[in-house]
C-alpha positions as CSV (number, residue, x, y, z in Angstrom):
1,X,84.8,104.3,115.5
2,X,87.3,106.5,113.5
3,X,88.7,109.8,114.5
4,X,88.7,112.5,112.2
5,X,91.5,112.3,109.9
6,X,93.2,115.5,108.6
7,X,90.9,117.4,110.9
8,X,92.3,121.2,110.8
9,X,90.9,124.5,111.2
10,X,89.3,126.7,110.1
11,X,87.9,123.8,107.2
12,X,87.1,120.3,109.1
13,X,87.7,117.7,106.3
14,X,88.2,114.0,106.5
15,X,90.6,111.8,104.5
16,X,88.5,108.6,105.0
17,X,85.1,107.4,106.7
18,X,84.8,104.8,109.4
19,X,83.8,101.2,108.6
20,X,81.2,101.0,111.4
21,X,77.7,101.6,111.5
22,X,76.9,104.7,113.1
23,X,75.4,104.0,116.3
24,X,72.7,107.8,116.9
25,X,72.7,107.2,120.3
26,X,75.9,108.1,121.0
27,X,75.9,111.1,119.0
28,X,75.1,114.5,120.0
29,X,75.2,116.8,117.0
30,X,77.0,116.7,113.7
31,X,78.5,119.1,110.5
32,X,79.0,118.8,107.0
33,X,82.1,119.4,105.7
34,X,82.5,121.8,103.5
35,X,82.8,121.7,99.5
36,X,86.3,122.9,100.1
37,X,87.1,119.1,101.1
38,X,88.4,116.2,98.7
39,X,86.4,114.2,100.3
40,X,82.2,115.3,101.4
41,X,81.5,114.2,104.8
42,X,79.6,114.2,107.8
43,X,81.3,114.7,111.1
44,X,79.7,113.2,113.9
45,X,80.2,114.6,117.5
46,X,79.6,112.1,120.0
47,X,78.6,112.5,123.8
48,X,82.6,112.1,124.3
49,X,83.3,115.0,122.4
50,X,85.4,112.6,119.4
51,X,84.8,113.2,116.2
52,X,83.8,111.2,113.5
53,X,83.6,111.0,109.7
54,X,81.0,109.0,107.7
55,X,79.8,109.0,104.4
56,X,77.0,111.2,103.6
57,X,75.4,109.1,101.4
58,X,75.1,105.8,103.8
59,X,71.4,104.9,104.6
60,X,72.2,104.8,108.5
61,X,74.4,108.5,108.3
62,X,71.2,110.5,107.0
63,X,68.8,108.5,109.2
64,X,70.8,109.6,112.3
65,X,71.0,113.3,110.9
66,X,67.3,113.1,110.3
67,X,66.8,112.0,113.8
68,X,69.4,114.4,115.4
69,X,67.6,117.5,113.5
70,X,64.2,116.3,115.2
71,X,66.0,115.7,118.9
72,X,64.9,112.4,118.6
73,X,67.9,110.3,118.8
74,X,67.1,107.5,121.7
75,X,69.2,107.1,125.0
């Protein structure tokens, strides 16, 4: 998994996504970033409390969004 890269305050924004597949389970919420960004994003939180930056428009990414929204990521 990637950290956040460039990740500042008061605008989280990242400079790249990670290669990986997001895996939901370890996840426990997420943001968008915001159009002030280069790059549009989704930040995953995990369960650790790291952050990480995948592309909004991967398959996997919305599905865990989807399934975060309804609480129905599985542990």
């Amino acid at each position: 998994l990637s950290l956040v890269a460039g990740f500042h305050r008061p605008t989280d924004c990242c400079m790249s996504y990670t290669p990986r597949n997001i895996r939901c389970v370890f996840m426990e919420n997420y943001i968008e970033t915001s159009s002030a960004c280069s790059w549009p994003a989704v930040i995953f939180i995990t369960k650790k409390g790291q952050r990480v930056c995948a592309d909004p428009n991967n398959e996997g990414v919305q599905k865990c969004k989807s399934e975060l929204r309804l609480g129905s990521a599985v542990e």
